[in-house]
N, C-alpha and C positions, 0 to 999 in steps of 0.2 A: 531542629535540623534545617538547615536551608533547602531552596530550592533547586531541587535535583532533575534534570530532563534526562533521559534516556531513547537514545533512537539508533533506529539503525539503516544506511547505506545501504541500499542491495541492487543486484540487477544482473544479467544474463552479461557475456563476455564484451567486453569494447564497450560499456554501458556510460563511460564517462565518472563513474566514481571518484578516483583519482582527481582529478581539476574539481569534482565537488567540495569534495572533503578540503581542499585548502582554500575553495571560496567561503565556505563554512567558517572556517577558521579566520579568516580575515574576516566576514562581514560582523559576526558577534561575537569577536572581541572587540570591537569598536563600538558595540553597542555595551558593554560593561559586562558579559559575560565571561566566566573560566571555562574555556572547552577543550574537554580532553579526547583526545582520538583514539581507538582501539586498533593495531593493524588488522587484517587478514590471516587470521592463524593457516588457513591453507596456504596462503604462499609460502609464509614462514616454514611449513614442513615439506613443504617442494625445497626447499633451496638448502635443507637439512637432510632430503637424504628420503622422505618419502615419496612412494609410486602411490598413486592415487587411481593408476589404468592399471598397476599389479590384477593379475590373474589368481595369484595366492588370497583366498579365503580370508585365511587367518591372519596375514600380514595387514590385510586393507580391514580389515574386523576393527585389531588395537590400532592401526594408524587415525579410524574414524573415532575410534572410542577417548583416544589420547588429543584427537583435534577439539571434540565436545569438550573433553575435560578441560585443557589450558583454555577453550573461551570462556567458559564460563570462571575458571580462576580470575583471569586477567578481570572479565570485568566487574567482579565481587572486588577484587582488589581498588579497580580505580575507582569506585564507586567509596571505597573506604575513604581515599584520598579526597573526593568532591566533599563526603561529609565533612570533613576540617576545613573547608572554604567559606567558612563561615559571613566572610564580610560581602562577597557577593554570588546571585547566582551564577549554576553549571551547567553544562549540556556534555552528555558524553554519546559520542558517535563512535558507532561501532562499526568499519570497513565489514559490512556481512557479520549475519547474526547467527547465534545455534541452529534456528529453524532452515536455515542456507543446508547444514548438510544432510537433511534430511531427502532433499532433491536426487540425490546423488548414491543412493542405494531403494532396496525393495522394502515396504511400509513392515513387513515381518523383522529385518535387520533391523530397521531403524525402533521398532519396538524392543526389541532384547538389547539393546546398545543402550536406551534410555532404560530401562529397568535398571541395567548395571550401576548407570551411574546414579541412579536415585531419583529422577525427575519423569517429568511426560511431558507430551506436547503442549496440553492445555498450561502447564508451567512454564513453560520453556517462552511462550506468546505475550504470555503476562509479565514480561520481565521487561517490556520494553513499552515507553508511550507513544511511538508510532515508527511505524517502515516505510519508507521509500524507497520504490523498486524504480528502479531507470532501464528505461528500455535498451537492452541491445543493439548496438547499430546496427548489427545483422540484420536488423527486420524495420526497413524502410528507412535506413542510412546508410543501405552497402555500400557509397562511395567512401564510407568515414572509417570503416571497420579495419581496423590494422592491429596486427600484431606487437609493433614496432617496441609498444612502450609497455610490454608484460611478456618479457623473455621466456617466464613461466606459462605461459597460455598455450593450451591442449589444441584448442580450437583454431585451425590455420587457417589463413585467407583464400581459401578456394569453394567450390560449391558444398561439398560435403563440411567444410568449417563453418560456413557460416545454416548451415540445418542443423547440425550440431547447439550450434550458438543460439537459433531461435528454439528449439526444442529444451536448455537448458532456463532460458529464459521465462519457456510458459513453468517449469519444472517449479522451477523459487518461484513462480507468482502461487501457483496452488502448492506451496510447502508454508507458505504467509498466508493464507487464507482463512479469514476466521477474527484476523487480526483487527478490534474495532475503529482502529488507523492507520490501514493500509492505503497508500496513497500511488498509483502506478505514474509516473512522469514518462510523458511522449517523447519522442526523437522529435526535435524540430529544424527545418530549412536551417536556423541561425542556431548554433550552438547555445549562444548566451541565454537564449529563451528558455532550453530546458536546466539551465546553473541558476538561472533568477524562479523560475518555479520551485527547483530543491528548496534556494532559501526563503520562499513565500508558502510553502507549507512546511519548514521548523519553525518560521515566526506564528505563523495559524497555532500550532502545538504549545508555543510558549505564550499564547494569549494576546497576542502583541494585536491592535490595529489592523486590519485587512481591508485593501479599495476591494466596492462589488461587482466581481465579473459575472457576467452573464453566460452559462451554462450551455454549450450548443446543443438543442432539442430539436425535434424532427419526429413526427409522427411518419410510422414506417409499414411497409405490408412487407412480412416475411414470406420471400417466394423459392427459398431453397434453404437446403440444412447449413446449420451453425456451425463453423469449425469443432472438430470431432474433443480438440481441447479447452474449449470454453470452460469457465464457470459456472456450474447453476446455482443457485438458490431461492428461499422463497422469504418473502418478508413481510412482515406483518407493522404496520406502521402505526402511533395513536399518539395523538397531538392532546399536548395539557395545557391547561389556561394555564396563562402567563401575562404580565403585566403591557401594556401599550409600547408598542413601540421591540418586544423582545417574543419572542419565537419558541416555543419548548415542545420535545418530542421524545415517545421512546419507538425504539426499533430493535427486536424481535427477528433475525435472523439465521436462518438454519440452513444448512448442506451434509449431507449422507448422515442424519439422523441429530447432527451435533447442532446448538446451540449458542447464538453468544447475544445477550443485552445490553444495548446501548442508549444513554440518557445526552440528546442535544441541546444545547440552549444557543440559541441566536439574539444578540444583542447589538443593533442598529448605535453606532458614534454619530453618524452625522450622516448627510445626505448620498456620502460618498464611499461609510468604511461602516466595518462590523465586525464584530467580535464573536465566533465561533467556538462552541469547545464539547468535545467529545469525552464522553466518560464511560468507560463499563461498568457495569452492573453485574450485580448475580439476579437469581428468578426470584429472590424471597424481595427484593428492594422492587423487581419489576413490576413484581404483582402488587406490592403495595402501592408503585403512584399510580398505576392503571387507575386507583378511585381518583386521581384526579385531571383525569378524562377530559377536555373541552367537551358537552355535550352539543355545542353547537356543531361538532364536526367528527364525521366517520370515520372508523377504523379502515384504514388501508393496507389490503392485499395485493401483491404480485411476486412475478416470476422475476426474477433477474438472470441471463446470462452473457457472462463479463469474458472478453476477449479482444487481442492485440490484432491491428491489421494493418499492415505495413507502416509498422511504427507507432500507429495511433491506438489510444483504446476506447473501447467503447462496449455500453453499458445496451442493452436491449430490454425494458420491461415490460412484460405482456401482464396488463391490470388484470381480477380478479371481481367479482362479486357484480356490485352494480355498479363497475366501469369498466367489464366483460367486454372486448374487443378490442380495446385502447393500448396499441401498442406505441411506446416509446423509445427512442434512439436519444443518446446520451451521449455526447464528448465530452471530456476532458481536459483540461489544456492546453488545448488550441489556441495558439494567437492571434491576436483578431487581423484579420484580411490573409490568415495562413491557410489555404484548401484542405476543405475534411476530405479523407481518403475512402468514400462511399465503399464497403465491400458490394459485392456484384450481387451476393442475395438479397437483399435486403433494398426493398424501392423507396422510396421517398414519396408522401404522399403531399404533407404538408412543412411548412420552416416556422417552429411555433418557439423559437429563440428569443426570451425576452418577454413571451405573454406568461403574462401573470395568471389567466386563467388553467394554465397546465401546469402551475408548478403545485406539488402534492398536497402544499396548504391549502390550497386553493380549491382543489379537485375533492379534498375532503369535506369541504363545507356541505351542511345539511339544504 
């Protein structure tokens, strides 16, 4: 079989998906790729004839139960089609994935809806090698936020449309969650920054060469409560010897009792690029490289809680163990000379952007 890539599009309303998916489509096909695009099976049953605000039970039941089924048809089917592409690889993008409508009713429907059709969540995540959630312009690009070019969009350009619109948007990032390549893309000042980020983590997914950005960190004092929709979770980190020059780790992440294992390899090209790659794991594979431990370097524990702030996301991790105190502030995506958007709780103690000594390798060492 050739090589198959599978990903999916996602984001909260006015998110810019749209002009992704066709820079997607122009940048690697140019690079030798066949890439197939999935539409939005929800728009498709907006413009057929389904209420997706019906008050009727049972009508919004099968319309939700018939939207899971055709996505996941369509993309078994085009996934058949990529298998015969035999003479070069594929990438199939999906405009929003099964786990999209999960957001969108109560965790007891959305259990009895996946029962029917035969799947679960933990299946349903596995089906894809990484999500790309884009942030809504609702939340810190109100200027950009328009209806104009999604005739079907619930969400109107007024106050209560766009709280709608951030509130769907935290909705899909915790219906993705779990996901070992989940990737959230910022709103930024220049649109193009957040279209060249899309296609700089499908190239990360597809192994491709990557220049090394530096990660904006901030040691931070937390002096008031986290938006009430945060993420939490707790992670468990543990660095394996690996050769000169390349980087290996598993990570051990849980939230409300679940599970998921992930195996990193970092591999340095040259002074300027690196090659990344992300793989899941089950616990019988994790516990077995656990024996192969760096013993030069400690297991790391922390807290993580992940939330969007106008526009920006960021990561907050409060270490554990014997680095009890060490709390960390994380962006993502940010361009450089772009202003991080400081939420108000959270003070700034120090700007530890670029020291080597706070990044987790590092902090691990015996």
């Amino acid at each position: 079989m050739n090589n198959i890539t599978k990903i999916v599009l996602t984001g909260g309303p006015c998110a810019g998906k749209t002009t992704a998916l066709v820079r997607v489509i122009e940048h690697f096909s140019s690079l030798g790729f066949k890439v197939f695009t999935i539409p939005e099976v929800p728009t498709l049953f907006t413009q057929a004839g389904m209420d997706y605000l019906t008050q009727n039970k049972g009508f919004f039941y099968q319309g939700e139960k018939a939207t899971l089924e055709i996505q996941l048809a369509l993309e078994d089917k085009f996934l058949r089609m990529a298998q015969e592409c035999t003479e070069q690889p594929c990438i199939i993008v999906c405009d929003r994935g099964t786990m999209d409508i999960s957001a969108y009713m109560t965790p007891d429907m959305w259990a009895d809806l996946t029962r029917a059709v035969g799947t679960s969540t933990a299946e349903l995540r596995q089906r894809y090698d990484a999500v790309l959630h884009l942030v809504s312009a609702a939340d810190g690009a109100e200027q950009y936020y328009t209806t104009a070019n999604n005739a079907q969009r619930l969400e109107q350009m007024n106050e209560e449309g766009l709280r709608i619109a951030r509130s769907l948007d935290k909705k899909v990032i915790r219906a993705w969650t779990g996901h070992p390549h989940l990737r959230v893309i910022n709103n930024h000042d220049n649109f193009d920054q957040k279209m060249n980020r899309v296609l700089k983590e499908i190239s990360a997914v597809l192994g491709l060469a990557q220049p090394i950005e530096e990660e904006r960190k901030y040691i931070v004092e937390v002096t008031g409560p986290l938006p009430d929709d945060c993420t939490e979770s707790d992670i468990t980190q543990t660095y394996l010897t690996a050769e000169q020059g390349s980087e290996a780790r598993l990570r051990k992440r849980g939230w409300q009792g679940k599970y998921v294992y992930v195996h990193t390899s970092k591999k340095r090209m040259s002074d300027t690029e690196e090659v990344v790659t992300d793989r899941q794991i089950n616990l019988s594979l994790y516990e077995m490289m656990l024996g192969l431990a760096d013993p030069m370097r400690h297991t790391i524990t922390k807290h993580r809680q992940s939330f969007i702030w106008q526009g920006q996301y960021f990561e907050v991790d409060t270490y554990k163990d014997r680095l009890d105190g060490l709390v960390i502030l994380e962006t993502k995506g940010i361009a450089e000379g772009e202003p991080v958007k400081f939420p108000p709780f959270l003070q700034v103690k120090e700007d530890i952007t670029g020291r080597k000594e706070y990044y987790n390798y590092y902090l691990a060492c015996r």
